[in-house]
C-alpha positions in Angstrom: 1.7 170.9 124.7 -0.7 168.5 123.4 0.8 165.5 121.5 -1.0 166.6 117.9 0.4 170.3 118.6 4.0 169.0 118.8 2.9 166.5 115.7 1.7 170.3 113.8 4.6 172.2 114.6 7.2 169.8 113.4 4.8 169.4 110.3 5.4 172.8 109.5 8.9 173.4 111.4 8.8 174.7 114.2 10.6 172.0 115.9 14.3 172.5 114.9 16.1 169.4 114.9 12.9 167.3 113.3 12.9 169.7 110.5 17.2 170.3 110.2 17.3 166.4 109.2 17.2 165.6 106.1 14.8 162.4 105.4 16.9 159.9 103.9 19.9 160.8 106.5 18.9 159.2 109.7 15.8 157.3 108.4 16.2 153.2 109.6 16.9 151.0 107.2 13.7 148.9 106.1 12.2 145.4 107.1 11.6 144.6 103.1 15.8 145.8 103.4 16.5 143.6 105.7 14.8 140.6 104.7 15.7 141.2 101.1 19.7 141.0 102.5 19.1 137.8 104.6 17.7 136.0 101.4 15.0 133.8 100.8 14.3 132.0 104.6 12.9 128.7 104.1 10.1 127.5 106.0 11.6 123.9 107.8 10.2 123.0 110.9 9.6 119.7 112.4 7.7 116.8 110.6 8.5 118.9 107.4 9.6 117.0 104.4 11.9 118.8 102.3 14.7 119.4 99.3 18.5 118.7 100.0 22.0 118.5 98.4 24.6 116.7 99.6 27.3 118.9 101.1 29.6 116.5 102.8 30.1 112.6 103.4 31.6 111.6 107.0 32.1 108.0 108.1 29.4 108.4 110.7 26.9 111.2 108.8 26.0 112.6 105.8 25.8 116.4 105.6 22.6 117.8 103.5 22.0 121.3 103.3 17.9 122.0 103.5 18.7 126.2 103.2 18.7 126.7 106.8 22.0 128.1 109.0 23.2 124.9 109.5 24.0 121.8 107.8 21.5 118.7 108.2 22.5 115.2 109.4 21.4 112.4 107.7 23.1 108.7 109.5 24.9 106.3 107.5 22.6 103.7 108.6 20.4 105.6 106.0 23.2 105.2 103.3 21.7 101.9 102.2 18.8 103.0 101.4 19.5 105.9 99.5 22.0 103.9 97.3 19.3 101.2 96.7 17.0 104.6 95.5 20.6 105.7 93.1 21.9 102.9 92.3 24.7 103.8 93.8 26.4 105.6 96.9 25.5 109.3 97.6 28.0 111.9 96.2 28.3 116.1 97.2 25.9 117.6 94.7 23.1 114.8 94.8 19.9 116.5 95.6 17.7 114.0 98.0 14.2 114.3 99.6 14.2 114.3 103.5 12.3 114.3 106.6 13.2 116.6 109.5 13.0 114.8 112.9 14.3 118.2 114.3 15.5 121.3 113.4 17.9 121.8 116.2 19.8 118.6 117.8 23.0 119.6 120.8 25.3 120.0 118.1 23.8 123.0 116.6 22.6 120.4 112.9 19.3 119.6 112.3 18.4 116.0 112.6 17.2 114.7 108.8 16.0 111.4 107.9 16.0 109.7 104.7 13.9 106.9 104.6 11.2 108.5 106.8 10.9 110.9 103.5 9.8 107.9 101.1 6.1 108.1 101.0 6.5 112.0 99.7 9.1 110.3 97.3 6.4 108.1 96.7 3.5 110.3 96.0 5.9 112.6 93.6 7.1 109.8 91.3 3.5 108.5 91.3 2.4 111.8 89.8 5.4 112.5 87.7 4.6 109.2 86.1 1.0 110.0 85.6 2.0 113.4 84.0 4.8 112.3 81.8 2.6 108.5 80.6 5.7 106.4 81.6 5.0 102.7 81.4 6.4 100.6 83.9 6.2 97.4 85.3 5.0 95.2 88.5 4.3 92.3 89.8 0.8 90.8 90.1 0.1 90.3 93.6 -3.5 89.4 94.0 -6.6 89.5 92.1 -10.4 90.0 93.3 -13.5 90.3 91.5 -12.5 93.8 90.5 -9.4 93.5 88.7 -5.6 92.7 90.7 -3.3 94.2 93.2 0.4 94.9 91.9 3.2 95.8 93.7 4.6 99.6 92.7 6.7 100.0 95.8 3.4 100.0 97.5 -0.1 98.3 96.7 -1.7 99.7 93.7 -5.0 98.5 91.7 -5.2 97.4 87.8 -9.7 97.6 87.4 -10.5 94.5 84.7 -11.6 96.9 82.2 -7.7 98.4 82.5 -6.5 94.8 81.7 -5.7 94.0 77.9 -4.7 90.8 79.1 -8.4 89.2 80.7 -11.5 89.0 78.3 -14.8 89.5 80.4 -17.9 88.1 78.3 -20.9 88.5 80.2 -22.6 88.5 83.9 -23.5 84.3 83.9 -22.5 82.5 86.8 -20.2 80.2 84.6 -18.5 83.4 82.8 -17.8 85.1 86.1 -16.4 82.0 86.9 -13.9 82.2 83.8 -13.2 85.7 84.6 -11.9 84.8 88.3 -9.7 82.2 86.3 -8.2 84.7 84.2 -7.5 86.9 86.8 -5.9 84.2 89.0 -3.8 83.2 86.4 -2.3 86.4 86.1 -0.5 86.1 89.8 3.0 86.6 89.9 3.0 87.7 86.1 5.2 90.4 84.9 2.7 93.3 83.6 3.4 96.4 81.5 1.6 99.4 83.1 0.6 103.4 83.1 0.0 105.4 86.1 -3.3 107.0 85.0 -4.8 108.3 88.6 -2.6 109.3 91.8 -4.4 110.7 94.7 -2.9 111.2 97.8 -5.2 112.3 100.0 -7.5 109.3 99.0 -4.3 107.1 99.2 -5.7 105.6 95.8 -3.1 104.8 92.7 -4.9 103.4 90.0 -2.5 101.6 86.8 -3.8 100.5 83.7 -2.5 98.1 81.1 -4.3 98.8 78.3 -3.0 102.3 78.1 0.6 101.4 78.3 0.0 98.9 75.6 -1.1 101.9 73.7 1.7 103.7 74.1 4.1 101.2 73.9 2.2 100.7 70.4 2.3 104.3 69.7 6.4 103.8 70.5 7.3 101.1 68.1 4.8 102.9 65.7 6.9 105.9 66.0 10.1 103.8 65.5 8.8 101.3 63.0 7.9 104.3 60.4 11.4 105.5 60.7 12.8 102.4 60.1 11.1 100.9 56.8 12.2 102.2 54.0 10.9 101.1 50.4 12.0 98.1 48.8 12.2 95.9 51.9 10.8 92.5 52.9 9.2 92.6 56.3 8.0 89.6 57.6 4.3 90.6 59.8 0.9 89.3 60.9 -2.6 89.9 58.8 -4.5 91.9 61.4 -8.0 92.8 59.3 -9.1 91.3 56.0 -11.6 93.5 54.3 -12.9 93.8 50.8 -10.7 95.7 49.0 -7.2 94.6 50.8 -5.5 93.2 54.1 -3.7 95.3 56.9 -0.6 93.6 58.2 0.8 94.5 61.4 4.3 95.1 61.0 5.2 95.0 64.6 3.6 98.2 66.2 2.4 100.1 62.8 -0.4 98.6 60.0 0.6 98.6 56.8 -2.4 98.1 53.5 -2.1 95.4 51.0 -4.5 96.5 48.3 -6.3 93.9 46.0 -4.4 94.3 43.8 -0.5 93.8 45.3 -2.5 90.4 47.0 -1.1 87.6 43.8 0.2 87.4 41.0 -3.2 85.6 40.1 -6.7 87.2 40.5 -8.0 87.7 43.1 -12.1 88.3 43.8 -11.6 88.6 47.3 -9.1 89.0 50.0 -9.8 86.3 52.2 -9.0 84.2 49.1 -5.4 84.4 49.8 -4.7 85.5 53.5 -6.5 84.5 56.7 -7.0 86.9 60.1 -3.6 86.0 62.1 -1.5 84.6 59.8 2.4 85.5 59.1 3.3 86.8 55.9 6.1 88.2 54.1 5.6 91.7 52.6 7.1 93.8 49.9 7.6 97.7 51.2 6.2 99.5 48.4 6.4 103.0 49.9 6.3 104.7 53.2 4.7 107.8 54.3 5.5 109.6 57.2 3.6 112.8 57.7 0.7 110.5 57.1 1.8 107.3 58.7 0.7 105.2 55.7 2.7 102.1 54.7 2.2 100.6 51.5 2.6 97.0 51.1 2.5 94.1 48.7 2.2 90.3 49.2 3.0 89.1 45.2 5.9 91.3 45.4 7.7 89.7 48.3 7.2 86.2 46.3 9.1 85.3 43.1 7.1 86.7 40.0 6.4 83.6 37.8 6.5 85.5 34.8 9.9 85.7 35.2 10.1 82.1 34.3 7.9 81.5 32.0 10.0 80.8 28.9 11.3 77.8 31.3 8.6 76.4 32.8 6.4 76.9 29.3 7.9 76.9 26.7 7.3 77.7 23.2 5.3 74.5 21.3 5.0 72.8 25.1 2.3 70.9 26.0 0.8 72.2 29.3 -2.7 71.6 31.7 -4.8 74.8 31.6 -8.0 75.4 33.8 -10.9 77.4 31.7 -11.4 80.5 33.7 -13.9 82.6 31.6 -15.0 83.6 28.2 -14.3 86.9 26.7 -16.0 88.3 23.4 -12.4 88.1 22.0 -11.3 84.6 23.4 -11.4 82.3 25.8 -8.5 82.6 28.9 -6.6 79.9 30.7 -4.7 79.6 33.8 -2.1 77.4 33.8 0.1 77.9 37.1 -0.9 80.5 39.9 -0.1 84.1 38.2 0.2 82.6 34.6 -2.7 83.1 32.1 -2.7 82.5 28.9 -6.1 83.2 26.2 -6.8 81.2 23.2 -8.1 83.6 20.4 -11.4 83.2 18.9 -9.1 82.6 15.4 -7.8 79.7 17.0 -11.0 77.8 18.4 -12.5 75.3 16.2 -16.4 74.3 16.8 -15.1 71.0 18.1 -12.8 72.6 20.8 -15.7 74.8 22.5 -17.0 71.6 23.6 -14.1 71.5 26.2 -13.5 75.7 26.8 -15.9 75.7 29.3 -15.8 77.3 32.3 -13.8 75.2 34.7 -13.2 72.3 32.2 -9.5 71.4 32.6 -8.1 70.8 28.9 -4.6 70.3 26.9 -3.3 73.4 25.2 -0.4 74.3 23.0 1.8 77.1 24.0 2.2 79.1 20.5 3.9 82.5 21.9 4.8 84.4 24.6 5.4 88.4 25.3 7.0 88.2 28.8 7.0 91.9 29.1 3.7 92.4 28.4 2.1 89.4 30.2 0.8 87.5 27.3 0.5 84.4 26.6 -0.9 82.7 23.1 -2.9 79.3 23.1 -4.3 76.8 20.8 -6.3 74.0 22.4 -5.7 70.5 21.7 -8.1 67.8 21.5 -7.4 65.0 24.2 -8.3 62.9 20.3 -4.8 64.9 19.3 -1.9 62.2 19.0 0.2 64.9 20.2 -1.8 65.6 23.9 0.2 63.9 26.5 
């Protein structure tokens, strides 16, 4: 009988013990079965690098298991290196990266090695860094008319325009010649750095400082605006002066000092009172942190002279004014920085506005004061006066 009449007849029963068996009864169990009850097989073979943890430590060998039948052995001569990786001695549990030298040695263990694994190690923390922005830092190495070789376990390149620490100005032969001075004067220096760019396969790792100033700025930012609170003094450099206020940096956030919180004297413009880089000594005046605005004041961190005034002038004293300007009411006085005073237009004879001129120094009488208020009443005195000083 032909092969697809036997195939027809037990299709439709005529062959008795194909058709008195029941499917499932004598049906072999499946590959996808089998496989699915050895587990997941992992794919180690020689020149492989792979995960391991630590099952066992032995005076000679360290015992890793890499998911195959057997143990791997890692030597002890490795030990030293893995702890200097730690930071201490291997324990059961640790998971390490390794290199399989073989799969099978005499003893039935695949041979593992350690150190051979470290440029994979390598590679990974390179791009785990560049992933999670970690700043780190390395030594300067060497430096070449494109920026300077550091050492991050390997060799690894910092361009110039990734270095917040060189100024380049222009392309003259003299400023190139300052540039290779910069850059030679960072060898051997300490620098702060993000891993922006690692690529393996071009064996090219690329740091830059500037971004790891950034976010070590962003950090203390971060930090700094938890930290004030309103109502401190903060001591800080003035990093911008512009018309209508300063910005002090506080030590990784800006904070504003309008016009207005500047003196206790007025003030026309900023630059007046502060300069680009000096230390001050600020009053918090409030803090928001949604926004990230600080609110500052310079007069406030200072004593108020107000608060003195009875003492340093007081009521019937003879004091030194400067003539600052006419008003259709008066004419006002400064007297010390923060204190004015204004001599009322009832109190001016035509003899005195000979001397309430605009900067004319002249004598004056102190004939009231209204601390709470900020006022001050004068009379002028002519220098003729017996009583002027």
């Amino acid at each position: 009988m032909e092969e697809s009449e036997r195939l027809r007849l037990g299709a439709d029963g005529g062959d008795d013990h194909v058709s008195a068996a029941g499917p499932e009864d004598d049906e072999p169990e499946s590959m996808q079965a089998i496989l699915d009850s050895l587990g997941e097989v992992k794919d180690v073979r020689r020149g492989s690098v792979v995960d391991g943890v630590v099952v066992r430590i032995d005076p000679e060998e360290l015992l890793v298991d890499i998911g195959l039948k057997s143990e791997g052995v890692v030597s002890t001569r490795e030990v030293a290196a893995i702890v200097e990786d730690l930071g201490r001695r291997p324990l059961p549990g640790d998971s390490l990266l390794v290199y399989v030298v073989a799969t099978e040695s005499p003893e039935g263990h695949p041979i593992l090695s350690y150190k051979r694994a470290a440029s994979e190690r390598f590679w990974r923390k390179a791009q785990l860094q560049v992933q999670q922005g970690e700043v780190i830092e390395a030594r300067v190495l060497e430096a070449n008319r494109g920026g300077v070789v550091v050492d991050y376990g390997s060799r690894a390149f910092v361009p110039i325009s990734q270095l917040s620490t060189v100024t380049r100005v222009g392309d003259t032969e003299e400023e190139q010649a300052a540039l290779e001075k910069q850059l030679q004067e960072l060898v051997g220096q300490i620098l702060r750095l993000k891993v922006i760019e690692a690529d393996r396969r071009r064996n090219r790792l690329i740091l830059s400082e500037r971004q790891a100033n950034r976010e070590l700025r962003s950090q203390r930012r971060d930090t700094l605006i938890q930290e004030l609170e309103a109502g401190q003094v903060r001591r800080g450099r003035v990093s911008n002066v512009a018309s209508f206020g300063v910005f002090v940096d506080l030590g990784g956030a800006d904070g504003l000092v309008h016009i207005s919180e500047l003196s206790w004297a007025r003030v026309k413009h900023p630059s007046e009172v502060v300069r680009p880089g000096q230390e001050v000594e600020v009053f918090v005046i409030s803090v928001d942190r949604d926004s990230r605005k600080i609110a500052l004041s310079l007069r406030r961190a200072a004593e108020d002279p107000w608060d003195r005034v009875d003492e340093d002038h007081p009521i019937n004293s003879i004091v030194e004014g400067e003539v600052l300007k006419q008003a259709q009411f008066g004419v006002f006085v400064r007297l010390d920085e923060g204190i004015e005073g204004l001599v009322h237009n009832s109190e001016i004879s035509p003899q005195d506005r000979r001397i309430l001129q605009e900067g004319n120094r002249a004598h004056f009488r102190v004939i009231s004061i209204e601390r709470d208020r900020r006022r001050l009443r004068l009379v002028a005195i002519n220098d003729t006066d017996e009583t002027a000083p």
